[in-house]
C-alpha positions as CSV (number, residue, x, y, z in Angstrom):
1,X,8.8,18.7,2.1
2,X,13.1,18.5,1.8
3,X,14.1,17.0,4.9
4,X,18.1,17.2,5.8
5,X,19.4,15.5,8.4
6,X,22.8,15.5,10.1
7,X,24.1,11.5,11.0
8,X,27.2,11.4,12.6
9,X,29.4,11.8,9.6
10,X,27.5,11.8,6.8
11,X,24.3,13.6,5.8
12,X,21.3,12.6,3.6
13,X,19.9,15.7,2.0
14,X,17.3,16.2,-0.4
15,X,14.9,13.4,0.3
16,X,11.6,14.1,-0.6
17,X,8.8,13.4,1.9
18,X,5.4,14.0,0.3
19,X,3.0,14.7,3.0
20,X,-0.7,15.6,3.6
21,X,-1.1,19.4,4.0
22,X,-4.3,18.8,6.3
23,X,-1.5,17.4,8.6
24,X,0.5,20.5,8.6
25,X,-0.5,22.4,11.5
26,X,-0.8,19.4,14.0
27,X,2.9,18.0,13.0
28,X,4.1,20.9,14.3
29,X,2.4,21.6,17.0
30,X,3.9,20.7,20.4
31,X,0.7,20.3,22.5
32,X,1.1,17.8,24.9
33,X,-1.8,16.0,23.4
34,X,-2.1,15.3,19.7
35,X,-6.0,14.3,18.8
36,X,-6.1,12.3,15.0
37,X,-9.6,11.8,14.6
38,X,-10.1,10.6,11.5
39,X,-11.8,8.7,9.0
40,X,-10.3,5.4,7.1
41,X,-7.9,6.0,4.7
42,X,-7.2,9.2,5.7
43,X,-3.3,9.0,6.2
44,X,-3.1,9.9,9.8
45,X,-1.0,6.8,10.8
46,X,1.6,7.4,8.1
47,X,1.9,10.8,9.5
48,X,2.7,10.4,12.9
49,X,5.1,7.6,11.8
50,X,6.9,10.2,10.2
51,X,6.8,12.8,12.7
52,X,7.7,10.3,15.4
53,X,11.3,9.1,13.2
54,X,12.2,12.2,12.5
55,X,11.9,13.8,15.9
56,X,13.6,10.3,17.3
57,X,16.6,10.3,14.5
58,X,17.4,14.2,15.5
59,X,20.3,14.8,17.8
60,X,18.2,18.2,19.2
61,X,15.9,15.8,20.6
62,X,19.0,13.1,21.8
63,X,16.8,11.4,25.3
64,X,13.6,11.4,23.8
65,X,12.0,8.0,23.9
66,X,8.2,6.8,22.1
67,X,6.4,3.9,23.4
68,X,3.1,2.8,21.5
69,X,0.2,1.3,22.7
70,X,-2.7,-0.6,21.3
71,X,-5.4,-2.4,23.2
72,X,-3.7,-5.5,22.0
73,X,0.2,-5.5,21.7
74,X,0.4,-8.3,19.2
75,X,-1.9,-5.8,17.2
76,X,0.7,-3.0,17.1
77,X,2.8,-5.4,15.0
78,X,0.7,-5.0,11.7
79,X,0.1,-1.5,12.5
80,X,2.4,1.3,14.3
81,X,5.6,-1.0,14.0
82,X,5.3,-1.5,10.2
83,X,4.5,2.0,9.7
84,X,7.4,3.5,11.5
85,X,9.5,0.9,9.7
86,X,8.1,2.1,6.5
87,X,8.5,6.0,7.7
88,X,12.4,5.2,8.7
89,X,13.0,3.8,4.6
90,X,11.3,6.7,3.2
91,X,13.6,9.5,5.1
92,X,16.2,7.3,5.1
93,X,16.0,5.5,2.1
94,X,19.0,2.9,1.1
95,X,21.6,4.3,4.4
96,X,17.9,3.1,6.9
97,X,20.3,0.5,8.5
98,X,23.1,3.1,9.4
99,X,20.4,4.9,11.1
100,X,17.7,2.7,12.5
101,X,17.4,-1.2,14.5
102,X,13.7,-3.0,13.3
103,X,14.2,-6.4,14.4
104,X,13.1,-8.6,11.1
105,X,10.5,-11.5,11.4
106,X,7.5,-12.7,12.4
107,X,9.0,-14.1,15.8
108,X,11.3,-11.1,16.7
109,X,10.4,-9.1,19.6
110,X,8.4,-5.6,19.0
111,X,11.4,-3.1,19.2
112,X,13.4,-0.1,17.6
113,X,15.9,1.4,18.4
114,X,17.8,5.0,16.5
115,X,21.7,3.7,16.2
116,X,22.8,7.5,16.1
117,X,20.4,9.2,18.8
118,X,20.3,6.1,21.2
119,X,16.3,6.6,20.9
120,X,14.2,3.5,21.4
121,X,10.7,2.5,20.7
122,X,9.2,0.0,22.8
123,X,5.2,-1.7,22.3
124,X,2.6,-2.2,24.9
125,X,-0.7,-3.4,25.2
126,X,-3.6,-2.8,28.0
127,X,-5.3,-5.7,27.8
128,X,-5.5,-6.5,31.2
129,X,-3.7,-5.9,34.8
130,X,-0.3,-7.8,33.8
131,X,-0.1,-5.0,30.4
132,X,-0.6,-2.1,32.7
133,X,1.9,-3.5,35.0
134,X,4.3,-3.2,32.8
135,X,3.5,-0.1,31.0
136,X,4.1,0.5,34.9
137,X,8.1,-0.3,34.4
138,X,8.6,1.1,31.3
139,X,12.2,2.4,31.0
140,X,14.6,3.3,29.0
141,X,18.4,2.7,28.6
142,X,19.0,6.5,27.7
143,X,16.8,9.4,28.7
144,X,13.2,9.2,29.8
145,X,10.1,8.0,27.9
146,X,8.9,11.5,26.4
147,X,6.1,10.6,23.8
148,X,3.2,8.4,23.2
149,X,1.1,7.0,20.4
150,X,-2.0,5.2,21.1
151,X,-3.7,3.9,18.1
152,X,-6.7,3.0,18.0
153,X,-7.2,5.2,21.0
154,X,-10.8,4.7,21.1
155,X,-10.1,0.6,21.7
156,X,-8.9,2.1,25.1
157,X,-10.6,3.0,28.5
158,X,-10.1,6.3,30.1
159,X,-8.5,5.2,32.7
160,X,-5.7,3.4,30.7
161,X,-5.5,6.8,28.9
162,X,-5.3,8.5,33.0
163,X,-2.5,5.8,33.6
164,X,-0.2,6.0,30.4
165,X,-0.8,10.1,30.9
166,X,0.7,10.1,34.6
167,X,3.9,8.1,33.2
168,X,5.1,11.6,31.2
169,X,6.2,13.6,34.2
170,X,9.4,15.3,35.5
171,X,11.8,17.6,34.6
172,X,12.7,17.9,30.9
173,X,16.2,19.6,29.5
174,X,15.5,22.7,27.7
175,X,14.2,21.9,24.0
176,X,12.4,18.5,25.1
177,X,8.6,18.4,25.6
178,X,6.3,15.6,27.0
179,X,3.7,14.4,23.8
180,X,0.7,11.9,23.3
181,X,-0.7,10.7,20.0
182,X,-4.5,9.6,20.1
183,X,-5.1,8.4,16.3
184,X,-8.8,7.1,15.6
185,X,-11.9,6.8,14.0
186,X,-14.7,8.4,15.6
187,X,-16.8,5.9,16.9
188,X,-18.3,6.3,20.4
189,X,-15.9,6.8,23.0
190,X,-15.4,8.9,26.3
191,X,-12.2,10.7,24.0
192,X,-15.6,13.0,22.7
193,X,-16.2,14.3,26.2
194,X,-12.6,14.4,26.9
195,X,-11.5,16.4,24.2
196,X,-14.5,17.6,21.9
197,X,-17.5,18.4,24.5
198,X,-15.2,20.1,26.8
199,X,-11.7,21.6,24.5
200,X,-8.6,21.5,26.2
201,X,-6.1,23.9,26.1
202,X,-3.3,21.4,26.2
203,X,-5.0,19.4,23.2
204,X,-4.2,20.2,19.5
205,X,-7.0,18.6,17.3
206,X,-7.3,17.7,13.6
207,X,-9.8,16.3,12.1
208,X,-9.6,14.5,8.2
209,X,-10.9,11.7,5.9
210,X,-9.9,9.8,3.0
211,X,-10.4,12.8,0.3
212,X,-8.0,14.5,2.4
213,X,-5.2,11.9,1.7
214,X,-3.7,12.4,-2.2
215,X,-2.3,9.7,-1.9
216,X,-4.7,7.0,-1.5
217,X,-6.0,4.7,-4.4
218,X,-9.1,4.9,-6.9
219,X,-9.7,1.8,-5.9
220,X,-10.3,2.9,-1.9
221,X,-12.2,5.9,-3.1
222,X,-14.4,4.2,-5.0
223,X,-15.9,1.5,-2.5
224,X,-16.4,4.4,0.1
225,X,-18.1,6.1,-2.2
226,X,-20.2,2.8,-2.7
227,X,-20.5,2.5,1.2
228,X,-21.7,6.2,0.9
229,X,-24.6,4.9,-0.7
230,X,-25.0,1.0,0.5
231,X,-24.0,1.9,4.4
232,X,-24.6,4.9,5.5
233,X,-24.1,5.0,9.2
234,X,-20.6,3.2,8.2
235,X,-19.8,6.1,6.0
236,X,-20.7,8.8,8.5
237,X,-17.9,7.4,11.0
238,X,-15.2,5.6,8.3
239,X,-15.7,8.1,5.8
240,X,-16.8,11.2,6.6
241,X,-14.8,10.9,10.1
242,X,-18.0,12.3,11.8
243,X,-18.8,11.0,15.8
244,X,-21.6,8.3,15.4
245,X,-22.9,5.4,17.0
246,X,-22.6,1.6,15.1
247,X,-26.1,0.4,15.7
248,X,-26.8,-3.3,15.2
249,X,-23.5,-5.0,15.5
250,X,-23.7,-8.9,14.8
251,X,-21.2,-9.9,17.1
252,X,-20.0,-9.5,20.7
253,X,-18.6,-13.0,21.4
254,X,-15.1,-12.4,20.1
255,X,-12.2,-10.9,21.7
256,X,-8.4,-11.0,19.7
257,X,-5.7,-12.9,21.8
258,X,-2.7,-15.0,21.0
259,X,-2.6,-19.0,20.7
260,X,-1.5,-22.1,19.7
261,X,-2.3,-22.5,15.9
262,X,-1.0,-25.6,15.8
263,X,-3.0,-27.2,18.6
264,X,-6.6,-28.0,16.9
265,X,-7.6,-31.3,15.7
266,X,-10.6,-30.0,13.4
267,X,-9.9,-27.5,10.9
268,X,-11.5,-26.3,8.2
269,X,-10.6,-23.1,5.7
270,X,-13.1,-20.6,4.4
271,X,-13.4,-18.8,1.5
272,X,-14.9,-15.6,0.2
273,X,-14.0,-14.9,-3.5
274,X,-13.3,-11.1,-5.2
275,X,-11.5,-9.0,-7.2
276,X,-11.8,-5.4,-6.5
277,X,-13.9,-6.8,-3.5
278,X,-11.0,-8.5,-1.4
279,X,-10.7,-12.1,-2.3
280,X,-10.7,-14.0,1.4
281,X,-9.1,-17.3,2.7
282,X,-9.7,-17.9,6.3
283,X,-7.9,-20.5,8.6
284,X,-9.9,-21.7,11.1
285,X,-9.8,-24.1,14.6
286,X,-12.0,-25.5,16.5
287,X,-12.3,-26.9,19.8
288,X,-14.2,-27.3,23.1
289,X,-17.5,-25.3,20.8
290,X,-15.2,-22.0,20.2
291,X,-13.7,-20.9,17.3
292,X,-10.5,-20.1,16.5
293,X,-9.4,-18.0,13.6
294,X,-6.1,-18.7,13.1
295,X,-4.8,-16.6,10.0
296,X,-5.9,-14.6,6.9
297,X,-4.8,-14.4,3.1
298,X,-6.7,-11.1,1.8
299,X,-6.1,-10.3,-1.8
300,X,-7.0,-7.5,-3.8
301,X,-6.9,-7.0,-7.5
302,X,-5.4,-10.6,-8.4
303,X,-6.9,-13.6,-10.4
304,X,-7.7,-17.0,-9.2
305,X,-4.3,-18.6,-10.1
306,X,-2.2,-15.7,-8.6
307,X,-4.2,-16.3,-5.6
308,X,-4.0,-20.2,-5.9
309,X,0.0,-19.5,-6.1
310,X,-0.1,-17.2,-3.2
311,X,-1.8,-20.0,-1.0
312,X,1.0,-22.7,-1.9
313,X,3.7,-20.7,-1.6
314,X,2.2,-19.6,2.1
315,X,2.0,-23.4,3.1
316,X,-2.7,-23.9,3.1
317,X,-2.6,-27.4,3.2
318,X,-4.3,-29.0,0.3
319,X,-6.2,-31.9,2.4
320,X,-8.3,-29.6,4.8
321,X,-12.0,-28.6,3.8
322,X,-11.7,-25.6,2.2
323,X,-16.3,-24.2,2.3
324,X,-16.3,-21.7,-0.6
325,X,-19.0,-18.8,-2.3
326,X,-21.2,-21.8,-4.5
327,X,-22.2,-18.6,-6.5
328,X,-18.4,-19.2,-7.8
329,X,-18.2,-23.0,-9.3
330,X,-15.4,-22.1,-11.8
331,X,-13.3,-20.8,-9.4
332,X,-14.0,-23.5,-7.0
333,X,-13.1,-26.2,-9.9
334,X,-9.5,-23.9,-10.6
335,X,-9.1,-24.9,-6.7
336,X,-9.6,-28.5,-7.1
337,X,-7.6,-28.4,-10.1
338,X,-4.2,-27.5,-7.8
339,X,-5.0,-30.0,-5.8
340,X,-6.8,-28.4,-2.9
341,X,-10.2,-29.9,-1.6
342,X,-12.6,-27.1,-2.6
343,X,-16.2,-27.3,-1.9
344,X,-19.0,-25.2,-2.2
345,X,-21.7,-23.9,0.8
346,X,-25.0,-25.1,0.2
347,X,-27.5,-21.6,0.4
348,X,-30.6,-22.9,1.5
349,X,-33.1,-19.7,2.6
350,X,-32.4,-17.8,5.3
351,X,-28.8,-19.6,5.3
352,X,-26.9,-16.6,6.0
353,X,-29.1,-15.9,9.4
354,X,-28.5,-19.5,10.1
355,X,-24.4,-19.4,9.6
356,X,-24.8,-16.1,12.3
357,X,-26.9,-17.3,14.8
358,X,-24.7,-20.9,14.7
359,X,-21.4,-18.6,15.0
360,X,-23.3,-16.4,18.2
361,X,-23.9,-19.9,20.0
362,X,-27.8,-20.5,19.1
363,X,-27.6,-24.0,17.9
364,X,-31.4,-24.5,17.7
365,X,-34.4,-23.0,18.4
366,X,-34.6,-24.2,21.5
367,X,-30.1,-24.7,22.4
368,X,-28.3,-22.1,23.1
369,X,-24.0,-22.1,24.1
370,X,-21.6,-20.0,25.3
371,X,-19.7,-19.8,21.7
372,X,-16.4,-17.7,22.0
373,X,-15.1,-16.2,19.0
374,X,-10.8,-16.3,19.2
375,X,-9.0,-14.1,16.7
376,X,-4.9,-14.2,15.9
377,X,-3.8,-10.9,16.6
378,X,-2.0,-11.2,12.7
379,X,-5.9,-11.1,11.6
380,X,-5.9,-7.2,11.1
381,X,-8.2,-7.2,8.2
382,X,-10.9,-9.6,10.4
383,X,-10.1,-7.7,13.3
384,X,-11.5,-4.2,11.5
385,X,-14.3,-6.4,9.8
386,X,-15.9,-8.0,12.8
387,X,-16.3,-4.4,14.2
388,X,-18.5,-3.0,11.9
389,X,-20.2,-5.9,11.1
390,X,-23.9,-5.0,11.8
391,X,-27.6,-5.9,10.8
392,X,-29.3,-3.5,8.3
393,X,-31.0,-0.6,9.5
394,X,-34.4,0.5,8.0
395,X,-34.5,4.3,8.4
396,X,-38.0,4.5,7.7
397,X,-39.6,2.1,10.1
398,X,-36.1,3.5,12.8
399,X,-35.6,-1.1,13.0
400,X,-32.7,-3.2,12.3
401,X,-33.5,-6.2,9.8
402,X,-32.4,-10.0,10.2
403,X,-30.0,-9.2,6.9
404,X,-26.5,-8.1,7.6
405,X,-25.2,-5.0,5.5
406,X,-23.9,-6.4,2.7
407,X,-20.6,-4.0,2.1
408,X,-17.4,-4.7,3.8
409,X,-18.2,-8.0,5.0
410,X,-15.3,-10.1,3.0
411,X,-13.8,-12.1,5.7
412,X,-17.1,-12.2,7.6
413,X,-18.4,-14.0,4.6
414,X,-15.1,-16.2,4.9
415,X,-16.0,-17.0,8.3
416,X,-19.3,-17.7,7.8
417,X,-18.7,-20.4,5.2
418,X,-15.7,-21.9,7.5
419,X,-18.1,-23.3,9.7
420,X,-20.7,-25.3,7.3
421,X,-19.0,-28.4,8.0
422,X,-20.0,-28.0,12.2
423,X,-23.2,-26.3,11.5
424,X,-24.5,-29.5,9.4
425,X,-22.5,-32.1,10.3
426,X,-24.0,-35.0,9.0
427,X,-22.6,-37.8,11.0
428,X,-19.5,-35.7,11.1
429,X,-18.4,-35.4,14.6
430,X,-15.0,-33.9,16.8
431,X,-16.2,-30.5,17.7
């Protein structure tokens, strides 16, 4: 579509903003609930970036304000900050700057703010009591909060959504309307009853997958079409964006909070190799039994020395164990050629059930602890893995197998060979 925008004193006309046409109907809808449910890849998050600039960057709309909301703030950092930064450059293009505030950096605070319209965009969590409080005392310099996003709805509870729904209220000038994003993939969650099992009229619903998006990659395409085949109960909720239930998941002792990276006396990295498969280098901590994973380098599409090159630029130090595929030994010699101490797993039988059950706390057959999982909020790409990461499911028999699906399970493998130096430590001690 042509999008032209009055900015003060000077106007940008003619910018091109390709959308999705299956987002049409619901970008203009002004229901006071958007549902995008969704599979992977399908584009939705772009879209509502989009939406949400535009509406904030237009002086018809001057006291409108958007606050976003993950599970997790940290989280909304890789996710609904970069892609309204992204959405601002593309209608904006080179004069973004005139137009919008994104504070750059790592370290800078989650924040946004429309130089011409006064909008702002603040970022929440609702984690626990202390998030909701101050979801609670949200406000605004100019205007009232007017609109929404929660993505990753599904990661919420109902009564978050209850809570974050109560704070749009009161009287509007003419031409401003109240608005709540809910982007997700469809796995279980009481957003089915809410809005599916019983339609609302105040609810605007669309519904859309990755073939729906022309502008994802071959690349994407292809490995769902291979998890079409390999994982099918993945497929039916991450690619064909039907409801369905994730049978079998591996783990439940990990939750994603902040902490000190720096504080950990045993380290150890982990790596899974690949090419069109991600290629994944894991940073992990231990201490007090938990584990701590502390930052990700996922790679797509690059060679062993462009990877190699990636890691020394991004400061992996070259003296900590770094457990690698041993189905790999050239690339693990092309590591210890630049220096870095590269070893391989050892893959005994059964070792795969052995790195799991060591990572869920069973040390033994007969010791058992209370192993917590930590995850760096930065971790995206673990974050999504450790989700779907389930046993196999044998249709015929209606059983899950000790065997993990073997399809999307990169930075699981990662993790998995992080930890061989704890899990047979050989005089090795410090955990």
């Amino acid at each position: 579509m042509i999008m032209v925008t009055m900015i003060n004193n000077y106007r940008v006309e003619n910018v091109s903003i390709p959308r999705n046409k299956v987002f049409r109907d619901i970008s203009r809808s002004t229901a006071r609930y958007r549902i995008w449910k969704g599979g992977a890849g399908s584009g939705k998050s772009t879209d509502i970036a989009i939406d949400k600039i535009k509406k904030l960057s237009d002086p018809r709309f001057k006291g409108c304000n958007l606050l976003c909301v993950r599970k997790v703030n940290a989280t909304n950092r890789d996710s609904t900050f970069v892609e309204l930064k992204k959405a601002a450059r593309r209608i904006f293009g080179d004069m973004v700057d005139r137009v919008w505030q994104f504070p750059d950096g790592r370290n800078a605070s989650l924040y946004a703010k429309c130089l011409v319209t006064g909008a702002e965009i603040l970022f929440r969590g609702c984690y626990n009591q202390d998030d909701i409080e101050k979801i609670k005392s949200v406000t605004f310099e100019k205007g009232n909060l007017t609109d929404i996003w929660i993505e990753e709805a599904t990661e919420i509870t109902e009564n978050d959504f209850e809570i974050l729904d109560d704070r749009l209220r009161g009287i509007l000038r003419d031409g401003l309307f109240y608005q709540i994003d809910l982007s997700f993939n469809p796995v279980p969650s009481w957003i089915k009853k809410r809005f599916f099992d019983m339609p609302d009229k105040n609810a605007f619903i669309c519904e859309s997958t990755y073939k729906d998006n022309r502008f994802i990659d071959t690349a994407f395409s292809d490995r769902m079409e291979e998890r079409r085949i390999r994982d099918p109960e993945g497929f039916r909720i991450y690619g064909a964006g039907e409801w369905g239930q994730l049978g079998g998941i591996i783990f439940d002792n990990w939750e994603v909070r902040e902490f000190d990276t720096t504080q950990f006396n045993v380290r150890s990295y982990g790596q899974d190799f690949g090419f069109n498969h991600p290629n994944v280098l894991l940073d992990l901590g231990f201490k007090d039994g938990n584990i701590y994973i502390c930052r990700e380098m996922t790679r797509t599409g690059a060679d062993t020395n462009e990877i190699i090159q990636d890691a020394i630029r991004c400061g992996w130090s070259k003296t900590v164990e770094m457990w690698c595929d041993s189905a790999e030994p050239d690339r693990i010699k092309m590591w210890r050629a630049a220096g870095f101490n590269a070893k391989p797993v050892s893959k005994e039988k059964n070792s795969i059930k052995g790195q799991i059950e060591w990572l869920k706390g069973i040390v033994s057959k007969n010791t058992v602890v209370n192993r917590r999982i930590y995850i760096y909020p930065d971790c995206v790409n673990t974050i999504k893995e450790i989700q779907q990461y389930r046993w196999k499911h044998d249709a015929k028999e209606n059983v899950y197998l000790d065997e993990p699906v073997d399809f999307f399970d990169d930075h699981m493998a990662a993790l998995r060979y992080g930890i061989e130096r704890l899990r047979k430590p050989q005089g090795y001690t410090g955990f």
